[in-house]
FIKOLZA-1660 file (N, C-alpha, C; in steps of 0.1 Angstrom, whole numbers, plus 5000, padded with zeros to 4 digits):
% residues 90
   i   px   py   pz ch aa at
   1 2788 8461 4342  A  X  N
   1 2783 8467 4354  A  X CA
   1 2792 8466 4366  A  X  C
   2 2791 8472 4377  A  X  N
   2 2798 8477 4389  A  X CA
   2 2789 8471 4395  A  X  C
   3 2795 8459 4403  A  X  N
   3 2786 8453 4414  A  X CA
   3 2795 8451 4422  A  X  C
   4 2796 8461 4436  A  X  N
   4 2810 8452 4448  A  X CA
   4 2807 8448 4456  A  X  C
   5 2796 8440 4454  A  X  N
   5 2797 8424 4458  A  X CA
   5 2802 8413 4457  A  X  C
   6 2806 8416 4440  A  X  N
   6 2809 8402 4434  A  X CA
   6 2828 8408 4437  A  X  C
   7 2833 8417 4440  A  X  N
   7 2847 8422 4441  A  X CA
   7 2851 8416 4454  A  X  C
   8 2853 8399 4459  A  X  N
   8 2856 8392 4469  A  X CA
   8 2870 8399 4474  A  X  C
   9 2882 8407 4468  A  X  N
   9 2892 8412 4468  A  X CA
   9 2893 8418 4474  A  X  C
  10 2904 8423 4487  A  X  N
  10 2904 8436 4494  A  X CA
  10 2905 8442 4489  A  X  C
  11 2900 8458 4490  A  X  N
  11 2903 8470 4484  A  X CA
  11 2916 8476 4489  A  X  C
  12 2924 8472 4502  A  X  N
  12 2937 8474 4507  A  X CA
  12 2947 8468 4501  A  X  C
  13 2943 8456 4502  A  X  N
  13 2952 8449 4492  A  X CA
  13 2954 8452 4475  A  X  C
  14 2942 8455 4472  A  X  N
  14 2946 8462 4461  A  X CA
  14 2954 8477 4459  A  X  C
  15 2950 8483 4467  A  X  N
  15 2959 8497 4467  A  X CA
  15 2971 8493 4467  A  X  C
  16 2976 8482 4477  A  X  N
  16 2990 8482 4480  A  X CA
  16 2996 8474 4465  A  X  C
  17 2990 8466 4458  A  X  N
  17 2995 8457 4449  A  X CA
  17 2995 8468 4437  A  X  C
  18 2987 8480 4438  A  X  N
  18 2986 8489 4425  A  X CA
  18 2996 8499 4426  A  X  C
  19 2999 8504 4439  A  X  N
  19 3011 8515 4446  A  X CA
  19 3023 8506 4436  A  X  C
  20 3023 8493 4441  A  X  N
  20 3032 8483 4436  A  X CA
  20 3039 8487 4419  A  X  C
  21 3028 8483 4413  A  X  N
  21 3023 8484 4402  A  X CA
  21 3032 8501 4394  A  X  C
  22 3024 8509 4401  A  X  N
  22 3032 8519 4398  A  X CA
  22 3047 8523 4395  A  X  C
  23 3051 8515 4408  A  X  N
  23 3066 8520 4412  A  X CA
  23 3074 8505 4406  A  X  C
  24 3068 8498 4393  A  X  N
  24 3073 8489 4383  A  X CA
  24 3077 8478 4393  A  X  C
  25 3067 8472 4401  A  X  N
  25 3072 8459 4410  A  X CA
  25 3062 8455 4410  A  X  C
  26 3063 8442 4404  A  X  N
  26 3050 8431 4397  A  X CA
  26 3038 8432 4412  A  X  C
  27 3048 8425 4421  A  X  N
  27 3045 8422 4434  A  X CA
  27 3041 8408 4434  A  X  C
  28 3043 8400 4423  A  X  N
  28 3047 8385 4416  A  X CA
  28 3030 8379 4418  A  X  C
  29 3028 8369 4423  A  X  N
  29 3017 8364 4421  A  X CA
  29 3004 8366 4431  A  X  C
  30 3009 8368 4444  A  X  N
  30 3004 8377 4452  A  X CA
  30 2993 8385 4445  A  X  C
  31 2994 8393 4438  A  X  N
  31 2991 8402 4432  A  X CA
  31 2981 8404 4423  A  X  C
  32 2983 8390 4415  A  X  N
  32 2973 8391 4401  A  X CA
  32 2962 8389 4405  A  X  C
  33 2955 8386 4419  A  X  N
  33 2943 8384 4414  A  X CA
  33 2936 8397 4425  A  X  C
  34 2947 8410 4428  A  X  N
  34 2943 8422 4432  A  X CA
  34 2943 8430 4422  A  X  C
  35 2952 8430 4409  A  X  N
  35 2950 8434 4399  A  X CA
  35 2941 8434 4390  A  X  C
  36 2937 8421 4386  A  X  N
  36 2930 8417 4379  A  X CA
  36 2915 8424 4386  A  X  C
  37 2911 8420 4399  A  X  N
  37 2901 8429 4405  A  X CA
  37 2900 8441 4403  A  X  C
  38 2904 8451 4400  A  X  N
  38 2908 8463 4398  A  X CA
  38 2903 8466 4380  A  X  C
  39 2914 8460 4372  A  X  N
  39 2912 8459 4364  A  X CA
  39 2896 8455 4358  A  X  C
  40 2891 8445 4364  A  X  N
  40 2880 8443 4359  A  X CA
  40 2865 8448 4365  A  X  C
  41 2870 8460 4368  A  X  N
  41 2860 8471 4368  A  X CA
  41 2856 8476 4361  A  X  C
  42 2847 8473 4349  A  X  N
  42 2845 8483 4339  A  X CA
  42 2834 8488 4336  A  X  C
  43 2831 8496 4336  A  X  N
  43 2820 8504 4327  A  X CA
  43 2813 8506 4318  A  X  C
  44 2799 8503 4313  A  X  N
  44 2799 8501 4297  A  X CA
  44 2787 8504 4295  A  X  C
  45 2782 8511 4280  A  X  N
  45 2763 8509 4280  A  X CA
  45 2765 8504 4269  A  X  C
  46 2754 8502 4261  A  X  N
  46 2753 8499 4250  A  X CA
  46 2761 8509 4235  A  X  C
  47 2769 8515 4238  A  X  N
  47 2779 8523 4232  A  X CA
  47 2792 8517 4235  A  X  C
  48 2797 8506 4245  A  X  N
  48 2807 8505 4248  A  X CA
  48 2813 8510 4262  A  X  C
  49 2830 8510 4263  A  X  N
  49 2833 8515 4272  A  X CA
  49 2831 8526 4277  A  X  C
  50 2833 8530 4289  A  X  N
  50 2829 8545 4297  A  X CA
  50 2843 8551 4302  A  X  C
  51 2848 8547 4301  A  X  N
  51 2866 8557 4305  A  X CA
  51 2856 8566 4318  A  X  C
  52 2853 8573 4320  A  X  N
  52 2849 8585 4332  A  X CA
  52 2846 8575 4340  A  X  C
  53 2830 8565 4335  A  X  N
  53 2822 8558 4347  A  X CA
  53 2833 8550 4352  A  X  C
  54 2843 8538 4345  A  X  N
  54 2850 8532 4348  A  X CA
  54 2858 8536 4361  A  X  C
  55 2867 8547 4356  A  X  N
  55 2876 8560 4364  A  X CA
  55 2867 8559 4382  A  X  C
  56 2857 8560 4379  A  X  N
  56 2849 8566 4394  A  X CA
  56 2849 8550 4400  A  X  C
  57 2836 8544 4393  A  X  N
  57 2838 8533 4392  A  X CA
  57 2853 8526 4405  A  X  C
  58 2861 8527 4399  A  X  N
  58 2876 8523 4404  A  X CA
  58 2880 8527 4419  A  X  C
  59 2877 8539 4421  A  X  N
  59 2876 8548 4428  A  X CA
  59 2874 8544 4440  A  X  C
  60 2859 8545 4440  A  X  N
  60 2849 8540 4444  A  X CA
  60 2852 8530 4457  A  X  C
  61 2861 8517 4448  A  X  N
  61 2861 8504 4456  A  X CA
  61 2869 8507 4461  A  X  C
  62 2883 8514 4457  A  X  N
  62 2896 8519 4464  A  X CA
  62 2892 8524 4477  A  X  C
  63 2882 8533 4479  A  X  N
  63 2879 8542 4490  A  X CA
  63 2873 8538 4500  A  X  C
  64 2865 8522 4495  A  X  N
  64 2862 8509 4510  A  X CA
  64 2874 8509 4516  A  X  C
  65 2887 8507 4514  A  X  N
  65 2896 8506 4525  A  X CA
  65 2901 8516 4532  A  X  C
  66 2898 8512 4545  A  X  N
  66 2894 8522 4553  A  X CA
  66 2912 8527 4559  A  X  C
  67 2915 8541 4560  A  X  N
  67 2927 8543 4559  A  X CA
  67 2933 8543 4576  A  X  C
  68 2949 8543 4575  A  X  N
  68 2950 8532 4585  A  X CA
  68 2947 8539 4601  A  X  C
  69 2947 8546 4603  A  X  N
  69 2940 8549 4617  A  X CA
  69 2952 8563 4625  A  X  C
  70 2969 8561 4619  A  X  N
  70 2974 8567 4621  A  X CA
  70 2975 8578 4615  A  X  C
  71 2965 8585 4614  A  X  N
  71 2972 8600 4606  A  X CA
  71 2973 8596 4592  A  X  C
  72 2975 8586 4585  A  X  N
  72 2978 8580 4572  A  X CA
  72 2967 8584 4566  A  X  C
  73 2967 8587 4554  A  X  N
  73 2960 8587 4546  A  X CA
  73 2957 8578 4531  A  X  C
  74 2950 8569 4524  A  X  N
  74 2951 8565 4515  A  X CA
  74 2947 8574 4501  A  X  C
  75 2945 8585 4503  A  X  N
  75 2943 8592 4497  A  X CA
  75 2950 8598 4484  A  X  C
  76 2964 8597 4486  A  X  N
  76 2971 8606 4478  A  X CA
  76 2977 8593 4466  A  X  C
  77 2976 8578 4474  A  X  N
  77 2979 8569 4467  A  X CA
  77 2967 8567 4456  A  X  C
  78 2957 8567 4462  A  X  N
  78 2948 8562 4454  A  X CA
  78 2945 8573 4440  A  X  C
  79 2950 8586 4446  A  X  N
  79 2950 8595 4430  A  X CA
  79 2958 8594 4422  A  X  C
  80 2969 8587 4430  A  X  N
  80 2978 8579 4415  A  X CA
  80 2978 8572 4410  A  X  C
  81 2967 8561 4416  A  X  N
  81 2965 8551 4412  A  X CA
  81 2957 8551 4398  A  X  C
  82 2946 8565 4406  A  X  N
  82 2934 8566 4394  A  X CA
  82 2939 8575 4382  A  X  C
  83 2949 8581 4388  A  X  N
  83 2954 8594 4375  A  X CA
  83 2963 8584 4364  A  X  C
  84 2967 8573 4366  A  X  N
  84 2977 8563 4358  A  X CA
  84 2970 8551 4347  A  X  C
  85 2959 8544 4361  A  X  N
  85 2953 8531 4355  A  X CA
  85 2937 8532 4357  A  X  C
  86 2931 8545 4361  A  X  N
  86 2915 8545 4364  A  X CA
  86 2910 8545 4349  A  X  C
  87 2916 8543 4339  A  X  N
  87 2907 8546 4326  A  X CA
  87 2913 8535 4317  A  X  C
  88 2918 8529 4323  A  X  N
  88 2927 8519 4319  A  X CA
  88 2921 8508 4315  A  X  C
  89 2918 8500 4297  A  X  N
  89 2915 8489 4299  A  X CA
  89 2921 8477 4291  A  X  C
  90 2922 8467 4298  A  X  N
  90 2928 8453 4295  A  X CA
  90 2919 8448 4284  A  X  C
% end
């Protein structure tokens, strides 16, 4: 289940450590427990995994961070993020 409550993790900090991620830079230890947050979003009924719910799911928590105020958008990052690792499971 999806509770983001219990996701104590920024969702900024995760984008940036998943952008990271992407572009093959660990972003060392920093990192693993914005990863791991991410990662351990999953989705499931009694059939198992949800690949789609997961996907939104991910999404979702990405989209709490609020983008930066300049014109910026987190937007185009975060569909890379989801188009790469949103269905993604450890």
């Amino acid at each position: 289940l999806y509770l983001p409550a219990s996701h104590a993790e920024d969702p900024c900090k995760v984008i940036m450590c998943m952008a990271g991620k992407l572009t093959g830079d660990s972003g060392g230890s920093e990192c693993n427990s914005a990863e791991a947050a991410f990662f351990n979003i999953v989705k499931k009924n009694k059939h198992g995994f949800l690949p789609n719910h997961t996907k939104d799911a991910r999404k979702a928590f990405l989209n709490e961070c609020p983008d930066n105020g300049e014109g910026g958008s987190n937007q185009s990052m975060i569909s890379q993020i989801i188009s790469k690792y949103g269905k993604v499971r450890l």
